[in-house]
MITORMI-229039 format. One record per residue (C-alpha): residue number from 1; chain; x, y negated, z. Coordinates in steps of 0.1 Angstrom, whole numbers. Layout:
N
(r NUM; A; (X; Y; Z))
...
% end
This chain:
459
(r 1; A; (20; -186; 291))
(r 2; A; (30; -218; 273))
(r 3; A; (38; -215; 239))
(r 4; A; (76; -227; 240))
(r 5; A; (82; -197; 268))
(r 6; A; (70; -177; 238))
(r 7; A; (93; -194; 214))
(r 8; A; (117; -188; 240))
(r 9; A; (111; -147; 242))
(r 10; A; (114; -151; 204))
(r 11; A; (145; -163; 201))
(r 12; A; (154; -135; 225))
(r 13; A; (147; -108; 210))
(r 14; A; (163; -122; 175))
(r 15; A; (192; -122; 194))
(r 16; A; (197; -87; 205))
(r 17; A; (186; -95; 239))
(r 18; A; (157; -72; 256))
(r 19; A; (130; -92; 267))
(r 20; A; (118; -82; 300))
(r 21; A; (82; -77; 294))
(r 22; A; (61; -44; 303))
(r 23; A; (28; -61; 288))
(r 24; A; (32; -34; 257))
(r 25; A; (37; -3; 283))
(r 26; A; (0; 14; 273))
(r 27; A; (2; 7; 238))
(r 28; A; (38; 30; 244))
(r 29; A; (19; 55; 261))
(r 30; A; (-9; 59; 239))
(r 31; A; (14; 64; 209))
(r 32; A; (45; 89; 226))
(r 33; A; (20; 105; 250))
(r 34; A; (-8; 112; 224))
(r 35; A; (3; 151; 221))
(r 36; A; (-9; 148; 253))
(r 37; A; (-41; 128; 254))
(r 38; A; (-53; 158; 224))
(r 39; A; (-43; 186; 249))
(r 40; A; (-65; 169; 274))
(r 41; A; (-93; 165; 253))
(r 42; A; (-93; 126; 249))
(r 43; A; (-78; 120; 216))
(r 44; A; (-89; 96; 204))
(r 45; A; (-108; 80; 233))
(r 46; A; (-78; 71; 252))
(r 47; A; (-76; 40; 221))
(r 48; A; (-105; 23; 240))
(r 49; A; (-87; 24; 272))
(r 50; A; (-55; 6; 256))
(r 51; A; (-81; -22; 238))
(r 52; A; (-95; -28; 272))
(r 53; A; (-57; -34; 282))
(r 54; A; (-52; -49; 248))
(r 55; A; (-88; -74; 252))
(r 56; A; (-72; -86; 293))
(r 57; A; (-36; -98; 277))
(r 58; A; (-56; -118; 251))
(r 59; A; (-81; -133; 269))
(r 60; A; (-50; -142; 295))
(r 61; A; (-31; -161; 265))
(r 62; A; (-42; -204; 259))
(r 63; A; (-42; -193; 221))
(r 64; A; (-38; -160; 204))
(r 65; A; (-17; -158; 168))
(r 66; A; (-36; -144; 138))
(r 67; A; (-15; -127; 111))
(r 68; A; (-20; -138; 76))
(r 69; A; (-49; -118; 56))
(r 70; A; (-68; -116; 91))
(r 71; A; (-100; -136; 78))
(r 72; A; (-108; -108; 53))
(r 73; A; (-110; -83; 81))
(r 74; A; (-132; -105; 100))
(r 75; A; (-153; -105; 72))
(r 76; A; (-155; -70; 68))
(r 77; A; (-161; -64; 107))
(r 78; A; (-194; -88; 103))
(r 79; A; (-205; -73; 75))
(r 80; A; (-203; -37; 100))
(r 81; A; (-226; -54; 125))
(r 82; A; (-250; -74; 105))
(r 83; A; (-261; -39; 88))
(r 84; A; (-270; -25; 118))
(r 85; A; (-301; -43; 109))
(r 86; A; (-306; -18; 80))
(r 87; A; (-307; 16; 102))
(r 88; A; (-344; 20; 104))
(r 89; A; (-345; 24; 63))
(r 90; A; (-349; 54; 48))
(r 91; A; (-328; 58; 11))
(r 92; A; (-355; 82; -14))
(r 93; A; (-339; 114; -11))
(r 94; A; (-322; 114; 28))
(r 95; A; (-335; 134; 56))
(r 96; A; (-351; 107; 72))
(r 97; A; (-346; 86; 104))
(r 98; A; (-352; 56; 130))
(r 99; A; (-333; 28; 136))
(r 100; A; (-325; 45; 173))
(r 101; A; (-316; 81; 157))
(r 102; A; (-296; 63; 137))
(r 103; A; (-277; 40; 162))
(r 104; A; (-251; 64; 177))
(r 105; A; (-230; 68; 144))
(r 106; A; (-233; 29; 142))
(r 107; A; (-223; 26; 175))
(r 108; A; (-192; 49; 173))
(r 109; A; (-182; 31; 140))
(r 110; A; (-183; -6; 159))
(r 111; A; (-169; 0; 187))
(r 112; A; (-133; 20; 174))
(r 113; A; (-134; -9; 145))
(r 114; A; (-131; -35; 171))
(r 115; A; (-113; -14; 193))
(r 116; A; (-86; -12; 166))
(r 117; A; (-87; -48; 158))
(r 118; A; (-81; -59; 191))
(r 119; A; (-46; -32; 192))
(r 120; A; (-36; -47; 161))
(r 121; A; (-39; -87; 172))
(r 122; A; (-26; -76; 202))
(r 123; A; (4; -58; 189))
(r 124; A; (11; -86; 164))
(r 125; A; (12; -115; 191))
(r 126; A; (36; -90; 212))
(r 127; A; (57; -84; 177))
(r 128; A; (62; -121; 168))
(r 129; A; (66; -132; 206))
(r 130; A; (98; -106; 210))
(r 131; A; (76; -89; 239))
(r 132; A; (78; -55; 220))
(r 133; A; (104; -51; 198))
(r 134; A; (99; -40; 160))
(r 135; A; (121; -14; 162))
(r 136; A; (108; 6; 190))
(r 137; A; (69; 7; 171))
(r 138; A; (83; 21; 141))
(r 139; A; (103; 47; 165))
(r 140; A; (70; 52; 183))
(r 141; A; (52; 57; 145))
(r 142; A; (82; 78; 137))
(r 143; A; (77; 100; 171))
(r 144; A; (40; 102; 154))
(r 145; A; (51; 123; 127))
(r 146; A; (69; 149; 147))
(r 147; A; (35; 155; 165))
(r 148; A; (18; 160; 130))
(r 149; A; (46; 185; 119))
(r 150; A; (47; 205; 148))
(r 151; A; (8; 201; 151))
(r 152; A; (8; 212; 116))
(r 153; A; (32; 244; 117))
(r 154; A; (7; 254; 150))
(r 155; A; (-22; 257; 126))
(r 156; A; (-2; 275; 101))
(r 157; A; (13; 300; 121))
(r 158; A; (-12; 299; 151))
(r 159; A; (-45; 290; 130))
(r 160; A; (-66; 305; 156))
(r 161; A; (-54; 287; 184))
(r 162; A; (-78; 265; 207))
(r 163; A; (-92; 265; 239))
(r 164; A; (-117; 242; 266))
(r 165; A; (-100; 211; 274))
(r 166; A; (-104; 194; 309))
(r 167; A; (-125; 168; 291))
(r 168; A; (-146; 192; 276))
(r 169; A; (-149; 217; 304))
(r 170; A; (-166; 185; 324))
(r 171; A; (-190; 176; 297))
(r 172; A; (-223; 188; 303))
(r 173; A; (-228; 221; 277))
(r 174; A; (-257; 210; 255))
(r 175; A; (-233; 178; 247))
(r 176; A; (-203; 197; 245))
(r 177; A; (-217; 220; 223))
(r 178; A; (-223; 194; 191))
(r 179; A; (-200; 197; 167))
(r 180; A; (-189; 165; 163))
(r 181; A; (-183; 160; 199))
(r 182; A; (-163; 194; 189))
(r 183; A; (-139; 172; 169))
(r 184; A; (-131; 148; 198))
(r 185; A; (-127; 171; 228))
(r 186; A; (-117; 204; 216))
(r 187; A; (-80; 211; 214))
(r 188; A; (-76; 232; 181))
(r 189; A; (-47; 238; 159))
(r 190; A; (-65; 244; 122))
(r 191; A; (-102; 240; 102))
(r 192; A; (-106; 273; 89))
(r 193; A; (-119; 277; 54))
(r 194; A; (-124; 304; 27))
(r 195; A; (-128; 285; -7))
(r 196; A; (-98; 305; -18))
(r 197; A; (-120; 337; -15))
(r 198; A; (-109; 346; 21))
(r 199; A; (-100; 329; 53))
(r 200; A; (-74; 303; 53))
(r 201; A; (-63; 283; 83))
(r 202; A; (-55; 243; 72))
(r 203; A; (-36; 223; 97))
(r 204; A; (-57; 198; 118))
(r 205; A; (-39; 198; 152))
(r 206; A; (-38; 172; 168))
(r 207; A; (-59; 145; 144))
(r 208; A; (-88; 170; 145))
(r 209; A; (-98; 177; 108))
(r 210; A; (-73; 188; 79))
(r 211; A; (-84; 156; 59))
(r 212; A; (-72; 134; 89))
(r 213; A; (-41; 151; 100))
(r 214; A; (-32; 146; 56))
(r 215; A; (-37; 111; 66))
(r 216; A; (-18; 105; 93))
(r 217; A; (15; 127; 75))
(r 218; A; (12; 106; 48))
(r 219; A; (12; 72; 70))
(r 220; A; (39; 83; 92))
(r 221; A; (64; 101; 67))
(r 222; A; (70; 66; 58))
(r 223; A; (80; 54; 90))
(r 224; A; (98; 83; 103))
(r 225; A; (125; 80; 68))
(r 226; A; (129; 38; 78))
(r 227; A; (136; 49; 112))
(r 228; A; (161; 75; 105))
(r 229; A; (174; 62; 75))
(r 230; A; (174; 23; 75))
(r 231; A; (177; 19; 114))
(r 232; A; (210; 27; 139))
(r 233; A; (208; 59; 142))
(r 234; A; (235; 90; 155))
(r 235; A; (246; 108; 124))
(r 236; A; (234; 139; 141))
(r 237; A; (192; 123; 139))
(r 238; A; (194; 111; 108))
(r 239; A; (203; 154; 102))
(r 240; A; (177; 164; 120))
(r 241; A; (154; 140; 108))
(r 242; A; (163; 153; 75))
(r 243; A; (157; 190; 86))
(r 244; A; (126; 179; 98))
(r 245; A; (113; 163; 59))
(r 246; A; (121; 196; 46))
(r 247; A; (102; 221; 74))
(r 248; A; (73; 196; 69))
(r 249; A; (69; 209; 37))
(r 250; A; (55; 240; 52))
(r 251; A; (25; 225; 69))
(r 252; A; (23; 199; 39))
(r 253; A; (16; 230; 10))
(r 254; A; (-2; 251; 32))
(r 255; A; (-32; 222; 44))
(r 256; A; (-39; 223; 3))
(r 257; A; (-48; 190; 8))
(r 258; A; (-48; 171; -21))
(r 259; A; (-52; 144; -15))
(r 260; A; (-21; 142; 6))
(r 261; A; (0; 151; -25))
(r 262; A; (-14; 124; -44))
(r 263; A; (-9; 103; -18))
(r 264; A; (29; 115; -12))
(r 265; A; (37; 109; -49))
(r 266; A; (22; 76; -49))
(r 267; A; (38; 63; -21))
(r 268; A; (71; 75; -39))
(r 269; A; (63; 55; -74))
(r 270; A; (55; 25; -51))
(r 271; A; (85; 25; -29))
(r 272; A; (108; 32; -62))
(r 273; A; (93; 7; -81))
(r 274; A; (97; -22; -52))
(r 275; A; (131; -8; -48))
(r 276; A; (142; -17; -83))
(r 277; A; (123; -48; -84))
(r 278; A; (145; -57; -51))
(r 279; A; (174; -49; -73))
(r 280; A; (188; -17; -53))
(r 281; A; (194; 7; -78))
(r 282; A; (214; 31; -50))
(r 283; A; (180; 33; -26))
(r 284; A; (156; 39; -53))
(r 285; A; (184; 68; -66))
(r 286; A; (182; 78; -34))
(r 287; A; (147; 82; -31))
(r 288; A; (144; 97; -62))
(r 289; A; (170; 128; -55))
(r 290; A; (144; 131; -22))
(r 291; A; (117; 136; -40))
(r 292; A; (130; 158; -66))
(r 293; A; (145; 182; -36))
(r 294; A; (113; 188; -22))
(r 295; A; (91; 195; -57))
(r 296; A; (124; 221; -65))
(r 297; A; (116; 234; -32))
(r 298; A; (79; 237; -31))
(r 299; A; (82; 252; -69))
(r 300; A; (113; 277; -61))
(r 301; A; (98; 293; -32))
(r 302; A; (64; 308; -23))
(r 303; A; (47; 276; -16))
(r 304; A; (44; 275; -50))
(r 305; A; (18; 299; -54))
(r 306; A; (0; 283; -23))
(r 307; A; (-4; 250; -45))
(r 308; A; (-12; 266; -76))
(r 309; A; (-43; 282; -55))
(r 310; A; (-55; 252; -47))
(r 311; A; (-56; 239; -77))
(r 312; A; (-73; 267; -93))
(r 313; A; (-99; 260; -69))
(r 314; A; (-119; 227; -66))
(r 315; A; (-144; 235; -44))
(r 316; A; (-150; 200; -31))
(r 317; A; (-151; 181; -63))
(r 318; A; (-188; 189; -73))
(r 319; A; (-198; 181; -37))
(r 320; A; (-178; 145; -34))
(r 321; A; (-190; 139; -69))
(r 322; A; (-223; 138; -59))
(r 323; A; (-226; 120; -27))
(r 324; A; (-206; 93; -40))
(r 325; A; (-228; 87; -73))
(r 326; A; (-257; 94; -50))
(r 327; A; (-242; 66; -20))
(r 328; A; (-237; 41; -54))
(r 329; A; (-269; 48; -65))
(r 330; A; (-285; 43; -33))
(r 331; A; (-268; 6; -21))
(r 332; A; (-274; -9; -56))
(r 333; A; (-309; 1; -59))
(r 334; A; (-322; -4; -24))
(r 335; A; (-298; -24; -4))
(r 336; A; (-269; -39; -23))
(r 337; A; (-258; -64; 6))
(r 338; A; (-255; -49; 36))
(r 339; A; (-262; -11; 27))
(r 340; A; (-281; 10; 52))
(r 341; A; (-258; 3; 87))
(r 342; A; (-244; 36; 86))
(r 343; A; (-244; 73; 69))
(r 344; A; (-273; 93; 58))
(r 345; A; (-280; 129; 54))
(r 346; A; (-294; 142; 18))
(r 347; A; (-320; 165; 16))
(r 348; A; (-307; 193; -2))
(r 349; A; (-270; 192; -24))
(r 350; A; (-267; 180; -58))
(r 351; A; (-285; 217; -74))
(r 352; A; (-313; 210; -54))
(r 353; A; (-335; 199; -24))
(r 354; A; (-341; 232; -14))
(r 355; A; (-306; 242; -11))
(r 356; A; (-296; 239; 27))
(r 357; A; (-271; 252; 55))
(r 358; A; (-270; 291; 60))
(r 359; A; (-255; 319; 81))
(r 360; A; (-238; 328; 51))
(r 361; A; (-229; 291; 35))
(r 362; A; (-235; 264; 68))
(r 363; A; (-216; 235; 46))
(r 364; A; (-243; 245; 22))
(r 365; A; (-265; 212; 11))
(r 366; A; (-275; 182; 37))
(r 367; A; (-239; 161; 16))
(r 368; A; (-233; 133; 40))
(r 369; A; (-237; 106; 21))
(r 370; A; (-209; 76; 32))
(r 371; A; (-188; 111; 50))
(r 372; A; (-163; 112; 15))
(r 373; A; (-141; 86; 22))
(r 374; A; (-136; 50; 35))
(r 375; A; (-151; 36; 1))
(r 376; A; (-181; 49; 0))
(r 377; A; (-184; 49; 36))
(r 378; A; (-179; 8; 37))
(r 379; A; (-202; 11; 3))
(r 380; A; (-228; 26; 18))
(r 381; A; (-228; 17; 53))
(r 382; A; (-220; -17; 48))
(r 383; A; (-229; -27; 9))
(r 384; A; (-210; -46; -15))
(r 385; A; (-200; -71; 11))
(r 386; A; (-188; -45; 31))
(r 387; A; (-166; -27; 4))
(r 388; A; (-154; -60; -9))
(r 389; A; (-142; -73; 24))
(r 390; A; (-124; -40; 28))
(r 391; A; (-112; -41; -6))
(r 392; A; (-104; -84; 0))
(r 393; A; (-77; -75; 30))
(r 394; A; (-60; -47; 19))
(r 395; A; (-53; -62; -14))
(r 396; A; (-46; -100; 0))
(r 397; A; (-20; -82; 25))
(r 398; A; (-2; -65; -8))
(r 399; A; (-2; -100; -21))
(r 400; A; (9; -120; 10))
(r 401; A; (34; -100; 14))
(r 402; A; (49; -87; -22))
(r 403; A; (81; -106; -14))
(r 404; A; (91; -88; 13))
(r 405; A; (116; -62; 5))
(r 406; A; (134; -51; 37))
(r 407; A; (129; -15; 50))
(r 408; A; (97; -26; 74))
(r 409; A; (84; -46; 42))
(r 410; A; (83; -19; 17))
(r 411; A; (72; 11; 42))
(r 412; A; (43; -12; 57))
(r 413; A; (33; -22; 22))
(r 414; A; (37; 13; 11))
(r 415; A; (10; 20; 42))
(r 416; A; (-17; -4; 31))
(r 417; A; (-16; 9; -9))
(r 418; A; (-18; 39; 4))
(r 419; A; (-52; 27; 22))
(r 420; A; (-63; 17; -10))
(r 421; A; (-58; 51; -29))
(r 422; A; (-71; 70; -3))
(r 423; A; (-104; 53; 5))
(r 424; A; (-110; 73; -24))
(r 425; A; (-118; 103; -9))
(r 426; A; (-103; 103; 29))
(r 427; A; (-124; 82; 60))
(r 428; A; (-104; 59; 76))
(r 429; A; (-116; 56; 114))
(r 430; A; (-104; 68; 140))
(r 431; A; (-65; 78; 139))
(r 432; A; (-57; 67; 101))
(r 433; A; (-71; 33; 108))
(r 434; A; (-53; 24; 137))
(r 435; A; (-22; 36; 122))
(r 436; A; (-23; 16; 92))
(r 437; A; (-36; -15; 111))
(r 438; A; (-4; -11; 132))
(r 439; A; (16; -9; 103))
(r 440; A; (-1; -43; 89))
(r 441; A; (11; -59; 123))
(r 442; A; (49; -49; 115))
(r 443; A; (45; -64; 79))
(r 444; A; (29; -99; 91))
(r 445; A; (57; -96; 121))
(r 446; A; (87; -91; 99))
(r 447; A; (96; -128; 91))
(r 448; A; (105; -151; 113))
(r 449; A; (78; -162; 140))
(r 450; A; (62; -196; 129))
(r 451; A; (56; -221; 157))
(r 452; A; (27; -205; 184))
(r 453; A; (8; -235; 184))
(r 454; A; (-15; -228; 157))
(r 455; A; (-26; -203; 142))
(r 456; A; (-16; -182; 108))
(r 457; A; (-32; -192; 77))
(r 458; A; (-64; -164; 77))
(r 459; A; (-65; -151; 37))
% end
């Protein structure tokens, strides 16, 4: 395609026209069908099969647009690939390894990050060319948090339910056996856990762990309130969309996910404070009045007591305290560059080497050290290179783009602090990722295109 046909398409779509181009269709299947890819069984390896779609449209284009802040990401994706290097050492104090034992986890790391970086670039060339309009990706993310409600109330009310998916029925049994195989190809609605003293289903359906589906609610709460709220919409969706905020509160309390609450409350402090400093008193009141609803809510009924539970009992804090002065320890000591190429089992927990898994405690000892959230993760894995390219993009984008205060600007903005925070203590690949990579291509999209023939400035 020449560049002033994509000028052309621009203009187009700026107009109100629709611009006759099915080039986005897969990317529109992967995200309204995905309640059905997880009932199949392939999850999250359908994304592969829309990059492969993605990596054909780009290789068929003379020159491909790269949105601003894009150099940084590159960075970081190096840094994943030169540290494969790293894989045959052993850290003092892992279960040890080989380069090739430890090449699979690599593997699966590299290929969804470049996977995902081709869906974003190819998203962003389709956003600013008018081929697929803004409007219909932040439906599509909306659509997104539907699933996670209604996969969420499943594992609250139906915590028990799973069962053999196609993909894993035609998986041979010693592979579909391995638990985190498990995670990609078994349907189930909830991770069941008894910290609280007995069994307690936490909502994972259909993102595959609790600490992913808390995630993914938090990314696309924000989208689902621009698309009913700041978007035409029939007075009768912006209702139930509003219905729907409120019922999510449900599966929200009962995951006891912390981290999601932090993450909830932060995202409100940022969106207020960009609101006043957009001088629009009347949305950040709005907001406000939202937020204060839902805490009388939670603290008015019985969730109430669900929450206080959880907070009486922190039984991950010792754990994630310890891998991630462990991981630090580790990288600065013995490979502060490039880190170790990917994550290593310790030998023992944090009370002692001989503590291990057992019938009666099997998430007993063996921490995972890089497994407590994307930090540490890009820390270890990938040393200070890594976790300061990581670090570099999320915070050039927040910079790039501070100016930006239309609905699309604050909400994607909202999605990449949010990145920040949670690197903290959630892991961003596969489902989280992708989502807020997405949400980076809205943000660098929402201005008018600059001339496609050259490139975006890269940092």
């Amino acid at each position: 395609m020449t560049f002033t046909g994509a000028a052309r398409t621009a203009r187009t779509a700026r107009l109100g026209e629709s611009p006759s181009s099915t080039e986005g269709r897969s990317l529109t299947w992967l995200l309204a069908a995905y309640p059905l890819w997880w009932a199949l069984g392939m999850g999250v390896l359908i994304i592969p099969l829309v990059a492969a779609a993605g990596t054909v449209h780009l290789l068929r284009r003379r020159s491909v647009a790269v949105p601003p802040a894009f150099g940084w990401w590159l960075l970081f994706l190096l840094a994943v690939v030169l540290s494969v290097a790293n894989l045959g050492v052993d850290p003092p104090g892992t279960v040890p390894g080989s380069w090739v034992s430890n090449l699979p986890g690599a593997l699966f790391r590299i290929g969804f990050y470049c996977c995902i970086t081709v869906i974003a670039l190819w998203v962003y060339n389709l956003l600013v060319e008018g081929r697929y309009p803004r409007e219909r990706l932040v439906r599509l993310l909306a659509w997104l948090f539907v699933v996670t409600v209604a996969g969420g109330l499943l594992g609250v009310f139906a915590g028990g339910f799973e069962y053999t998916s196609p993909v894993e029925a035609l998986l041979p049994e010693s592979v579909a056996a391995d638990g985190f195989v498990q995670s990609l190809v078994h349907p189930s609605a909830a991770q069941t856990m008894d910290f609280l003293g007995y069994e307690t289903p936490r909502p994972a359906a259909p993102w595959g762990y609790t600490n992913t589906w808390g995630n993914n609610f938090a990314i696309t709460v924000v989208w689902l309130v621009v698309a009913a709220f700041c978007l035409p919409i029939a007075t009768r969706w912006r209702i139930a969309a509003t219905v729907l905020l409120v019922v999510s509160l449900i599966p929200a309390v009962h995951s006891m996910n912390r981290g999601l609450w932090v993450g909830l409350a932060a995202i409100a402090v940022f969106a207020a404070a960009r609101l006043l400093i957009a001088g629009r008193p009347a949305s950040m009141g709005a907001l406000a009045g939202g937020g204060a609803a839902a805490l009388l809510l939670v603290v008015l009924t019985p969730l109430g007591s669900v929450v206080q539970a959880r907070l009486d009992h922190g039984h991950s804090d010792g754990g994630r305290a310890f891998s991630s002065e462990t991981a630090t320890e580790l990288v600065l000591h013995h490979s502060p560059v490039l880190g170790f190429g990917s994550t290593r089992k310790t030998l023992g927990s944090g009370s002692s080497i001989a503590v291990g898994p057992t019938a009666q405690c099997p998430r007993c000892g063996a921490r995972t050290l890089g497994g407590n959230g994307q930090l540490w993760q890009a820390l270890f894995a990938h040393g200070l290179v890594g976790v300061g390219a990581y670090l570099g993009f999320g915070l050039a984008v927040l910079w790039r783009f501070r100016s930006d205060h239309s609905a699309i600007g604050i909400a994607a903005s909202a999605v990449i602090g949010l990145s920040l925070l949670s690197m903290f203590y959630y892991n961003a690949l596969v489902t989280p990722l992708l989502l807020t990579l997405l949400s980076y291509a809205l943000l660098a999209a929402n201005r008018p295109p600059v001339p496609l023939g050259t490139t975006t400035e890269n940092s």
